[in-house]
N, C-alpha and C positions, 0 to 999 in steps of 0.2 A: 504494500500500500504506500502511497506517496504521501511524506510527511507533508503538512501545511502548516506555516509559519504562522503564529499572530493575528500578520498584517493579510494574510489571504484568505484566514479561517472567517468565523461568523461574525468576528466583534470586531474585525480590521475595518479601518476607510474604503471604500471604495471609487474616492478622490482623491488627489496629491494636495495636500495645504498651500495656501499661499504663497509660504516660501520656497518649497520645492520647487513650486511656478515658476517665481522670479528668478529660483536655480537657473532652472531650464533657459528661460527667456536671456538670460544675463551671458550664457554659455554657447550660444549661437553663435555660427562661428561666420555668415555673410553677413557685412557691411555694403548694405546695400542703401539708394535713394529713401525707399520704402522702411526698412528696419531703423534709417536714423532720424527719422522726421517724428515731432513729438508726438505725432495723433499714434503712432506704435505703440509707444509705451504703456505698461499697464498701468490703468486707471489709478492703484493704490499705492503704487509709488510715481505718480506724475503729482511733485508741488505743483508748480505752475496749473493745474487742473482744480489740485485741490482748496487751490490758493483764491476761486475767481468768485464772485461775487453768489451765482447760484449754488456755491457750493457750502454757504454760511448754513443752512439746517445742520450737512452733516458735519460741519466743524463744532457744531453746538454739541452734537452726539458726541463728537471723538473727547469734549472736554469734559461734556460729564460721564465716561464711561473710565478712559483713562483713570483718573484720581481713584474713582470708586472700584477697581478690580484692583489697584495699588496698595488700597488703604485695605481692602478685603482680605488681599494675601498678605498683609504685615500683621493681620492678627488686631487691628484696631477695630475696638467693638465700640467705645463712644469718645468724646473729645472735652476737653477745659477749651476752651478758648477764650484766649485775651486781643483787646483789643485796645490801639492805645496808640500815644503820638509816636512817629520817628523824628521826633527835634529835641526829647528831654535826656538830659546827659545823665550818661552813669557818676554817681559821687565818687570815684575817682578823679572825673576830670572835672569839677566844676571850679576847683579852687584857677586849675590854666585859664578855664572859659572866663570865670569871673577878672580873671588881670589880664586878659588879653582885651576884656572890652571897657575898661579903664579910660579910654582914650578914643571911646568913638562919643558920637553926639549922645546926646542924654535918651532921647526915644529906640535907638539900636542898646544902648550899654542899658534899658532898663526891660528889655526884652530880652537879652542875654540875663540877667538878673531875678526876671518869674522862671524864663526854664529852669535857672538852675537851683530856685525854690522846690521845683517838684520833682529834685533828681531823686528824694524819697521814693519816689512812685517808682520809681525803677529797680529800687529796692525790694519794694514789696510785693512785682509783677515778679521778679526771682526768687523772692522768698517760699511765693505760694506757687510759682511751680515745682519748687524743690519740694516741697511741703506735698503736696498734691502727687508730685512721683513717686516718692518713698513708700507712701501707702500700695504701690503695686498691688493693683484690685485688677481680679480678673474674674469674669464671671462667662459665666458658658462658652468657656475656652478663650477669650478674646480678653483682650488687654483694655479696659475704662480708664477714662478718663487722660486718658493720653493728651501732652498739652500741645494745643495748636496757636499759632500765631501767623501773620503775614508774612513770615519771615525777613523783615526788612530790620533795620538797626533801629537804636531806644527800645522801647517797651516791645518790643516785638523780639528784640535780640534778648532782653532781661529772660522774658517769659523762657526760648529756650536754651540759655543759658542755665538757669534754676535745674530747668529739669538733665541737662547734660550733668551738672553738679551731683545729681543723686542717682546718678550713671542710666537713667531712662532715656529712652528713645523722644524724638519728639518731632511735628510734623512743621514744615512751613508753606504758606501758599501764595507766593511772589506772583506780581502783575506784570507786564510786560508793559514800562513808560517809555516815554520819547525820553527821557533823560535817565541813566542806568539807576537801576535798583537791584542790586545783588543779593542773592541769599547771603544771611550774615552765618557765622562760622560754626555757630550753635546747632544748626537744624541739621538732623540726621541726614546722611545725602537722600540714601533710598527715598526719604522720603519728604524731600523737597522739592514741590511740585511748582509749576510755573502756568499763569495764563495767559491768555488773550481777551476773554471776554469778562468784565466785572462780573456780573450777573452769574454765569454759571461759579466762579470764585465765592462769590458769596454765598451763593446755593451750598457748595460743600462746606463751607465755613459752619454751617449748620444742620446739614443733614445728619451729624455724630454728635452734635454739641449736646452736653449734659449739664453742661454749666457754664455760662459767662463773663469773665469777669473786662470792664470798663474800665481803662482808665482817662484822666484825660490826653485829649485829645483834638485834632484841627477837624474839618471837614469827613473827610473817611471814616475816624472816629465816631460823628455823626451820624453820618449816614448809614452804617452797623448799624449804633444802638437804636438808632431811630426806625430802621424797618424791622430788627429785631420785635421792636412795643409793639408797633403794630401788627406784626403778624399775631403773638400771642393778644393783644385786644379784641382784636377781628375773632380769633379764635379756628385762625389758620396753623395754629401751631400749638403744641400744649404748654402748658407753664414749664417754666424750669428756673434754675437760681440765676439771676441776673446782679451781679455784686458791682455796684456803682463805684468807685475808687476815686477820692475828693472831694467832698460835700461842698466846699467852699470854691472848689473851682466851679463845680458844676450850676451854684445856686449864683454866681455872679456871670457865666455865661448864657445861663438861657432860664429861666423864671417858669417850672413846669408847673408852678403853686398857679400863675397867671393862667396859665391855659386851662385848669381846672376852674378858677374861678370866673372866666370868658364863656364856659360853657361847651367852649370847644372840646376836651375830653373831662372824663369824670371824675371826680378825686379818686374813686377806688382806683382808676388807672396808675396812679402815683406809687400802690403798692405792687406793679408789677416787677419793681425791681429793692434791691436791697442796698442802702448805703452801708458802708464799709469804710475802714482806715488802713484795715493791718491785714496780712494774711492772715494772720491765726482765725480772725473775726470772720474773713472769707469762707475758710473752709468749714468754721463753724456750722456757719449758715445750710454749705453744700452738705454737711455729714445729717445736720438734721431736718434736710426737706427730703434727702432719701435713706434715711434712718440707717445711716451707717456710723461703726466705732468712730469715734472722734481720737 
C-alpha cells in the first residue's frame, strides 16, 4: 500500500498558501514585457495597489485584524491603559528643563515651569504600572491587565517603563505623524504596534481595556477621555475604572461641574470616572470595582 503523507491524507490542504504562491511566482524564471509590468503582480503583495484610495475598506480590515491576532497570540486577555501628555518631563530632568528656561521670555520659561510641576505624574503613571505588573493576574490562560500606552515618550514612556521595571511585558500603539514619533524604549518590541488610521488605534486602545487611567494631558489626551465618557454614557460600552490623575489640573482646564449644571450632561455623569492622586489610590479603586486582592 502507498504510504500518504499528512499533507495528501484527509486533513492536508488541498491548496498551496499564499506564500508558497508568491514562492512560485517570485521563482519564475522569464523576464518578460508581461511578467514585469505591475498589473502581474499579485494582488497581496502589490503596495502600490494596496496603497490607492479604493483600497481604504481593506486597509481598515488589515489594521484591525493585525493588532488583534498579535495581541491574541501574546497571551493578552485585557489591558490598563494610560493615557497622558508627551511634553511632561521625567523628574530626573526637570531641574536641566527648569535652568535651561531661565533665560527665555517669561510666557515660554512659565510653560517650561507647569510641565515641570507635573513631572509627578510621570511618576505615578510608572509607579502604577509597576504596581499593576507585579500583581501578574492571569485568568483563563491569558495574561490581565497588561499595561498599554501610545507608546510615544512622557507619560506614555512612564506607563511602560513601570511595567519593564517589574520585568512584564507591555504593549505600545504608535500613530504614524508627519513629524516622527518613535516607539520609546520601554515597549516590548513584539509588541509595538504602529498605525495609520486614529480610529481603528483607538478602537484597540479599548477593545482589552479593563481599566483606564488619565492623566493630564493636551488634545489627544482629550479626545481618549472624552469618547471614552461617552461611549460608556451612551451605554455603548460597559463601565469600567476610569482613574482621573490631577484634580487641579483637570478642574482649571475644562469645568465638567459647568456642563452638568448647563444641562448639557447629568451630574451622575460626573461619577463615571474616578479622581485619583497616587497609584496606590488607583489600583485601589481597580482591585475593588472587580473584587480583587489589593
Amino acid at each position: 500500500m502507498t504510504e500518504i503523507s499528512d499533507e495528501d491524507g484527509l486533513t492536508g490542504r488541498r491548496f498551496y498558501k499564499a506564500e508558497q504562491e508568491a514562492a512560485f511566482s517570485a521563482a519564475e524564471p522569464h523576464e518578460t514585457p508581461q511578467t514585469q509590468h505591475p498589473a502581474y503582480t499579485l494582488a497581496f503583495q502589490d503596495t502600490d495597489f494596496l496603497l490607492r484610495d479604493e483600497l481604504r475598506p481593506v486597509r481598515f480590515q488589515l489594521e484591525l485584524l493585525k493588532p488583534e491576532m498579535l495581541l491574541d497570540e501574546a497571551g493578552v486577555g485585557s489591558t490598563l491603559v494610560v493615557y497622558g501628555s508627551a511634553r511632561i518631563p521625567p523628574p530626573e530632568a526637570v531641574e536641566t528643563a527648569l535652568e535651561g528656561a531661565k533665560d527665555l521670555p517669561e510666557p515660554e520659561r512659565r510653560v517650561v515651569e507647569n510641565l515641570a510641576k507635573k513631572a509627578k505624574y510621570y511618576d505615578e503613571a510608572r509607579k502604577l504600572a509597576k504596581l499593576v505588573s507585579e500583581k501578574s493576574i492571569v485568568e483563563g490562560g491569558k495574561r490581565q491587565f497588561v499595561v498599554c500606552s501610545g507608546g510615544g515618550p512622557s507619560i506614555m514612556e512612564a506607563a511602560n517603563r513601570g511595567a519593564s521595571e517589574a520585568g512584564a511585558e507591555s504593549i505600545g500603539l504608535n500613530i504614524v505623524l508627519p513629524h516622527e514619533q518613535a516607539p520609546n524604549g520601554y515597549v516590548t518590541p513584539y509588541l509595538s504596534l504602529n498605525f495609520h488610521y486614529f480610529a481603528l488605534r483607538k478602537m484597540h486602545f479599548l477593545l482589552r481595556a479593563k481599566a483606564v487611567a488619565v492623566f493630564p494631558g493636551g488634545f489627544g489626551t482629550f479626545d481618549e477621555f472624552f469618547e471614552l465618557l461617552t461611549l460608556i454614557q451612551t451605554g455603548k460600552m460597559k463601565p469600567l475604572p476610569i482613574l482621573l490623575f490631577g484634580k487641579e489640573f483637570w478642574e482649571r482646564v475644562v469645568d465638567l461641574e459647568a456642563l452638568a449644571d448647563e444641562g448639557t450632561i447629568n451630574h451622575a455623569d460626573l461619577e463615571l470616572f474616578q479622581p485619583c492622586e497616587t497609584a496606590e489610590e488607583a489600583w485601589d479603586y481597580i482591585a475593588g470595582f472587580y473584587k480583587l486582592d489589593r
